[in-house]
C-alpha positions as CSV (number, residue, x, y, z in Angstrom):
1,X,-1.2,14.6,-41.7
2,X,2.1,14.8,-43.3
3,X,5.5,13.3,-42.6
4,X,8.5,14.8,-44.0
5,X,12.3,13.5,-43.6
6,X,14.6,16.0,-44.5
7,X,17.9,17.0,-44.1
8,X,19.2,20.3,-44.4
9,X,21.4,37.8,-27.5
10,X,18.2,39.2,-26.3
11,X,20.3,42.2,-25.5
12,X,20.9,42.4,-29.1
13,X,24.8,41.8,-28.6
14,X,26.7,38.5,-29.6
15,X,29.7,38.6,-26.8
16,X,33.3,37.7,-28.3
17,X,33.1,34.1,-28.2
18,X,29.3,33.8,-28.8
19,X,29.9,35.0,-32.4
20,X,31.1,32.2,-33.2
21,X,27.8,30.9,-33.3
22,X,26.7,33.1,-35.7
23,X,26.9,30.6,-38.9
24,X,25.7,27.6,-37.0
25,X,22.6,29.8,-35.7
26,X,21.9,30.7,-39.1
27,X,22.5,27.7,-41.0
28,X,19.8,26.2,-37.9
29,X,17.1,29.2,-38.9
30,X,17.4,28.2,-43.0
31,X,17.2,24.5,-41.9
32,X,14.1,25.0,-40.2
33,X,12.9,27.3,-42.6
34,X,13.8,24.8,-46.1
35,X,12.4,21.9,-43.5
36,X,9.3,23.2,-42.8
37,X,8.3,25.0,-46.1
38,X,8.5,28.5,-44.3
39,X,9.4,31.8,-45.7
40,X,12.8,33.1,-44.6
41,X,10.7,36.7,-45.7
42,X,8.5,36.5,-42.1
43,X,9.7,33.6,-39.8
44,X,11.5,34.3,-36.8
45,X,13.2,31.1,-34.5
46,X,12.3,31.5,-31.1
47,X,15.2,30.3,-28.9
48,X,13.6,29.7,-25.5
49,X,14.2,29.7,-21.7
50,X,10.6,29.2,-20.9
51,X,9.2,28.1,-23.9
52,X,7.1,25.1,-23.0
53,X,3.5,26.0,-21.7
54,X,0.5,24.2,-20.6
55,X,-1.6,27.3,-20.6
56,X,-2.6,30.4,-22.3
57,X,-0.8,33.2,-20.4
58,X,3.0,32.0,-21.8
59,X,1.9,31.6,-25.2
60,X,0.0,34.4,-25.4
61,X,2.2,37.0,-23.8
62,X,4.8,35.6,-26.3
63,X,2.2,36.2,-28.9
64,X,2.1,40.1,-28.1
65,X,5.8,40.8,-28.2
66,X,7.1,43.2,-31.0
67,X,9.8,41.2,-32.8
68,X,13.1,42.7,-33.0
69,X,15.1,42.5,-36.1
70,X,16.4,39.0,-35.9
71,X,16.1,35.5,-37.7
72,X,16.6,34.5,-34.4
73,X,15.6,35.7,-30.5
74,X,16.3,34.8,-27.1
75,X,13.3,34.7,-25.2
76,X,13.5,34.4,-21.5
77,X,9.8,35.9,-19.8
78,X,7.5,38.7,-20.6
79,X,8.7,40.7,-23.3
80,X,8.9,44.4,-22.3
81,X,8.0,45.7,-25.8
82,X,4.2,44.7,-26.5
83,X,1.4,45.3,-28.9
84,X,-1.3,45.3,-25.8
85,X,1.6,48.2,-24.2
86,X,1.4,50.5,-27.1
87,X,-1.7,50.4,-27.8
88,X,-2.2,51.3,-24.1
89,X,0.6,54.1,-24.5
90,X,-2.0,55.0,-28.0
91,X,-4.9,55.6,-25.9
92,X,-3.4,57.9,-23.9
93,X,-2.0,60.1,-26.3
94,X,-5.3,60.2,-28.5
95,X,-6.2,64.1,-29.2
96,X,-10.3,63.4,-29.5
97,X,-11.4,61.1,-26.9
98,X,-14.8,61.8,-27.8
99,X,-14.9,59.9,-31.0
100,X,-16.8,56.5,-32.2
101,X,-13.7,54.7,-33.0
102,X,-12.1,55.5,-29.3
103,X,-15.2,55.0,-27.3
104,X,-14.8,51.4,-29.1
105,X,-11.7,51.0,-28.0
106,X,-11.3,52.4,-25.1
107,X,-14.4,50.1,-23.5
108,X,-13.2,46.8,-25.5
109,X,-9.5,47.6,-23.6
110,X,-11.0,48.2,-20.5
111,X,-13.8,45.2,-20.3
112,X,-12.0,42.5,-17.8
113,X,-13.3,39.6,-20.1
114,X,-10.4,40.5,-22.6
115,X,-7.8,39.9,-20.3
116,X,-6.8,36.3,-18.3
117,X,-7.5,36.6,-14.9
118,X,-8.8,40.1,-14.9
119,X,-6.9,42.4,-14.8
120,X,-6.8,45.0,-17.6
121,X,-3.3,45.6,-19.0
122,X,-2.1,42.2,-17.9
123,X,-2.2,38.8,-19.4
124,X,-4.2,40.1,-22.6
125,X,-5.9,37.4,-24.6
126,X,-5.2,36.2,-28.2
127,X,-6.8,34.0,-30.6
128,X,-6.9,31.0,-31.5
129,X,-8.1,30.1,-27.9
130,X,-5.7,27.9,-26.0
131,X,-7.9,24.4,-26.6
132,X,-7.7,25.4,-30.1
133,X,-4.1,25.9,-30.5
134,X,-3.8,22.1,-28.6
135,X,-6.4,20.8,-31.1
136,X,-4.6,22.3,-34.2
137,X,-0.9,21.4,-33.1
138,X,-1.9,17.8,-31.9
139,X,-3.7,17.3,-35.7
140,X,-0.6,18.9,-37.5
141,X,2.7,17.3,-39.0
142,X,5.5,15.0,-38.0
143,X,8.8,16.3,-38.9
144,X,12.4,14.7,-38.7
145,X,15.2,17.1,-39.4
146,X,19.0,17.2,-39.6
147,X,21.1,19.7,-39.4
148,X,25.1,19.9,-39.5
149,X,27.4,22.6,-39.5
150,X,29.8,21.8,-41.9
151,X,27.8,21.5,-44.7
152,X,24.9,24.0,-43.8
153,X,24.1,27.0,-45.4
154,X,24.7,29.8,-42.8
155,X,23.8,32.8,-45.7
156,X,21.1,34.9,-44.3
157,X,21.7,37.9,-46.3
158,X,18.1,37.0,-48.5
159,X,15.9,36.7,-45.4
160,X,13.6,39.7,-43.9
161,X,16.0,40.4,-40.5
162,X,19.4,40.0,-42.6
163,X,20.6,39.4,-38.7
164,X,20.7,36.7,-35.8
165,X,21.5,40.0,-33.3
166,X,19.5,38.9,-30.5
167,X,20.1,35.8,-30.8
168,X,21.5,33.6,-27.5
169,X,25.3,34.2,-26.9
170,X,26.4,31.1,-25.5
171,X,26.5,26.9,-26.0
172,X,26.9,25.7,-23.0
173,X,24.3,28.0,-21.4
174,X,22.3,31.2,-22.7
175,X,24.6,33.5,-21.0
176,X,28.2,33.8,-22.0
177,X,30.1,33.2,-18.7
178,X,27.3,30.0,-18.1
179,X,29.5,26.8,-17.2
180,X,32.4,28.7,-18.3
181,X,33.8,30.7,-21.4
182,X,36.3,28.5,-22.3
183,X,34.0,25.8,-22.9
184,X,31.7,27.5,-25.1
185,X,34.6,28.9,-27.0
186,X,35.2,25.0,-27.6
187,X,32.1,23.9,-28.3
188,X,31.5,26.8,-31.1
189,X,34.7,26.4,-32.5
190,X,33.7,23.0,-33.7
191,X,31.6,20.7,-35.4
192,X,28.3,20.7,-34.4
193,X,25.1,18.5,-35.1
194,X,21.2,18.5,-34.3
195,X,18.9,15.6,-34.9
196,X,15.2,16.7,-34.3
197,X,11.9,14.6,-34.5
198,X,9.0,16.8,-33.8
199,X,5.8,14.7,-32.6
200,X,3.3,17.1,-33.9
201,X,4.1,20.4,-35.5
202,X,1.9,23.2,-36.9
203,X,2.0,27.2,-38.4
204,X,-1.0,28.5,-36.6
205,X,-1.9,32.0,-37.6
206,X,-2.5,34.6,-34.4
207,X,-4.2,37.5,-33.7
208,X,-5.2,40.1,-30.6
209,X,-8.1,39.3,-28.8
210,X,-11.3,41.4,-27.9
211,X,-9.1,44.6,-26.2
212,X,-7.4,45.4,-30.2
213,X,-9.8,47.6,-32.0
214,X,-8.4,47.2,-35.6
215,X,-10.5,50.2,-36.7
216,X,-9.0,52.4,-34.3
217,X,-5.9,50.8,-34.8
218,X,-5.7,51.4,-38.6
219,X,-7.0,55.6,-37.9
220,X,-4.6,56.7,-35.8
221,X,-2.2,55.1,-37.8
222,X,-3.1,56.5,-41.0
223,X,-3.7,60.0,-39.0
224,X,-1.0,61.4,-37.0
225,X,-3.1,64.5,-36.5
226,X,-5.1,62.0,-33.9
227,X,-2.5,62.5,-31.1
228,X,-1.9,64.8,-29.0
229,X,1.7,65.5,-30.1
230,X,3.4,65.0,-33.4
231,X,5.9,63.1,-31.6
232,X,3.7,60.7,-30.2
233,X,2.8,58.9,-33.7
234,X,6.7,58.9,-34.2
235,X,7.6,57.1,-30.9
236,X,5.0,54.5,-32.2
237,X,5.8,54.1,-35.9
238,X,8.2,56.2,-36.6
239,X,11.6,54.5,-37.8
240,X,12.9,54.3,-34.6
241,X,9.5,54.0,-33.0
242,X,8.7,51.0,-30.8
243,X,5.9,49.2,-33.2
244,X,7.8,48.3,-35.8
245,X,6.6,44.6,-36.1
246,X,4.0,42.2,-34.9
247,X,3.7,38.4,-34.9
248,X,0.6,37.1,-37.0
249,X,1.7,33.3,-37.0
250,X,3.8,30.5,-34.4
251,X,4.9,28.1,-35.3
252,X,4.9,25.2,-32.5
253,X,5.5,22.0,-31.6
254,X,3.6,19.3,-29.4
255,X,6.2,16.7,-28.5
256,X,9.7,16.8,-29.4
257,X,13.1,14.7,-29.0
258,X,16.1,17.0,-30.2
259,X,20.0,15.5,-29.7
260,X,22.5,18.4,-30.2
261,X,26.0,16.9,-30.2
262,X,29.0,19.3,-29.8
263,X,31.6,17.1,-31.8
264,X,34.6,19.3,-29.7
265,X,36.8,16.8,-27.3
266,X,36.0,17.0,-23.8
267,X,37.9,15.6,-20.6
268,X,35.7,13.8,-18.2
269,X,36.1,16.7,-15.6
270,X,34.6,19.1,-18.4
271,X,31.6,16.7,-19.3
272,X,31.0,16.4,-15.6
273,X,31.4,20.2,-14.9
274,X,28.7,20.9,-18.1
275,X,26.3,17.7,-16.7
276,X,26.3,19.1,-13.1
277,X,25.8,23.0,-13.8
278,X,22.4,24.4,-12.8
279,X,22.8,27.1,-15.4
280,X,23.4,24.8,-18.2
281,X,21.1,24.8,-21.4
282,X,22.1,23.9,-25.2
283,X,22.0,25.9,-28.0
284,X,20.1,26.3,-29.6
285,X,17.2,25.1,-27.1
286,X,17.0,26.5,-24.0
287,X,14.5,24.6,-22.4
288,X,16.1,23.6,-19.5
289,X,14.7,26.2,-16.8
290,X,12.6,25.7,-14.0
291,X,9.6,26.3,-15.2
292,X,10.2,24.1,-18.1
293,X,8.9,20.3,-18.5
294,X,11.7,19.6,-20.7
295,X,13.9,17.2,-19.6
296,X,17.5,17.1,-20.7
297,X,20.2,14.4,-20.6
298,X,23.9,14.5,-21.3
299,X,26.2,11.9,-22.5
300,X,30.2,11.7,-23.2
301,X,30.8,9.4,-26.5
302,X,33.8,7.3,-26.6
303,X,35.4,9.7,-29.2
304,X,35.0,12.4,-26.2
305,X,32.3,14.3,-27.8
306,X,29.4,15.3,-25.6
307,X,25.6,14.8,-26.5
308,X,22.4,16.2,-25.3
309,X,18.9,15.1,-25.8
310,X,16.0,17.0,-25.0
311,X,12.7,15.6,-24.6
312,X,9.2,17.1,-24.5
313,X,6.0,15.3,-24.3
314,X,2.9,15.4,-26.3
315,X,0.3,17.7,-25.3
316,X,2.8,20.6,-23.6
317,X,3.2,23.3,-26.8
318,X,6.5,24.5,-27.3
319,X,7.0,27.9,-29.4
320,X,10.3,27.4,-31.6
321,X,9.5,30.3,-34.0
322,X,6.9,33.2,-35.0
323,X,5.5,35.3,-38.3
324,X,6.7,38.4,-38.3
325,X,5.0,41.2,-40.5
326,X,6.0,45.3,-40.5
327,X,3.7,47.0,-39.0
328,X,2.9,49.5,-42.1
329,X,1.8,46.6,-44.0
330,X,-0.2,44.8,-41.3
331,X,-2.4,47.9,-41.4
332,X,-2.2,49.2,-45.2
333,X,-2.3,46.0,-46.6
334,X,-4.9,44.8,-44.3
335,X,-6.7,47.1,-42.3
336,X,-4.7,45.8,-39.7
337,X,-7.2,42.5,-39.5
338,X,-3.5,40.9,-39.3
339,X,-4.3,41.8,-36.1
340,X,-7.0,41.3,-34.8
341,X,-10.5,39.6,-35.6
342,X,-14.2,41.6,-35.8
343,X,-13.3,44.7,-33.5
344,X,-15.7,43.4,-31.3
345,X,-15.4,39.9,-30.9
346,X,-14.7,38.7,-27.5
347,X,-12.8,35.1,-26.5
């Protein structure tokens, strides 16, 4: 178990004075990346409202997303492009439905046991199973990690997404008008720092539970004959199709402390006004929502800078990033068993 010390929108939109945090995002995703010994060619940082989970259903339905184009995202529930969706919308636009390969799939998306609580389409299930990933996480790293951005490197141009477009918009708060623009304009005008110390870490690979049928999968991707229309295959993989990514690793995190201090000057009406707001949550860590167990806490610093520490205990996982791989080389390179494990195996 290895210790390292090292230093280093989702509507796809950065408003006017969220831009601002563009550098500072980016220098945060190639911190985490050089940190970490990740590849700035696949990972994605996950900036979350909801990210801390004590079961399967928030992990998982984060699991089946379909990345957009981003080093960074803004993720605030269930996202409303998925792999278990479009491989839905596949089914019913096969041509043949008399096949092997579709009977297989078909009967694995419709058998109850591959879906939590039921209900086919909803809550689908991935592996590793949730015990697992706690296992796993809670026998990973330890990492400390600081980042600062004066002197970080905020160049992205190398990395797979060239992009922080859906990345979150706002400091003080994940929407732009949270707490009040003229703060955040303040805040990302100036210096900022992050001090992290995660308790546990670990990059877990992922893959679709028993309702992905990798063989079927892999045909009527390789076939475009298979559907029913020619345009069918392009809404799905075309360029602008919908399936142009999937997540095959997450990274994620069992017990955290992170202190993000916005080195602006602030009166003691402003700190109060950011302290008191319901809506508040700190970039880049949203984890301040209801359904969070995050705890943050907020102090002013006798050279009028403001400070925020954000705590999570061991044993609730946190998601602060994913794998991302195109979808044409999930299923050429692999027979899309990035994907998915034996086409019949159940969890």
């Amino acid at each position: 178990m290895a210790t390292t010390t090292l230093e280093a929108p989702s509507n796809g939109i950065l408003e006017a004075q969220g831009a601002q945090l563009e550098a500072p995002t980016n220098g945060i995703y190639n911190t985490l990346v050089q940190s970490l010994n990740l590849s700035d060619q696949s990972f994605q940082m996950i900036q979350g409202v909801l990210p801390v989970q004590s079961n399967a259903e928030g992990l998982y339905n984060y699991f089946d997303g379909i990345p957009p184009q981003s080093v960074g995202v803004l993720y605030e529930g269930n996202p409303l492009n998925n792999l278990s969706g479009n491989y839905a919308t596949m089914l019913s636009k096969t041509e043949d439905t008399n096949t092997f390969l579709y009977k297989i799939a078909f009967g694995n998306f419709m058998n109850v046991n591959n879906w939590i609580g039921g209900s086919v389409g909803v809550n689908p299930r991935y592996t590793p199973e949730f015990a697992e990933l706690q296992r796993r996480v809670n026998n990973g790293s330890t990492a400390t990690i600081h980042f600062d951005s004066q002197t970080c490197n905020s160049n992205i141009e190398q990395s797979w997404a060239k992009s922080n477009g859906s990345s979150g918009v706002g400091f003080w708060g994940k929407k732009y008008n949270s707490v009040s623009e003229q703060l955040n304009q303040v805040a990302s005008a100036n210096r900022i720092t992050v001090d992290m110390h995660f308790n546990k870490f670990a990059f877990l690979d992922v893959r679709a539970g028993g309702w992905f049928y990798s063989g079927y999968f892999t045909d009527m991707y390789k076939n475009p004959d298979q559907f029913q229309e020619a345009s069918d295959w392009n809404n799905l993989f075309g360029p602008e199709g919908s399936l142009q990514r999937v997540t095959n690793q997450s990274l994620i995190v069992s017990g955290y402390t992170i202190t993000v201090r916005s080195w602006a000057t602030y009166s003691e009406s402003e700190f109060k006004k950011i302290q008191k707001s319901t809506e508040t949550n700190v970039w880049p860590f949203y984890t301040s929502g209801s359904s969070s167990s995050a705890t943050s806490s907020y102090k002013h610093n006798e050279d009028k800078s403001i400070s925020v520490t954000i705590t999570s205990q061991p044993g609730d996982l946190q998601i602060l990033g994913m794998g991302v791989i195109p979808t044409d080389r999930a299923v050429v390179g692999g027979s899309a068993n990035h994907l998915a494990k034996a086409p019949s195996r159940l969890i």
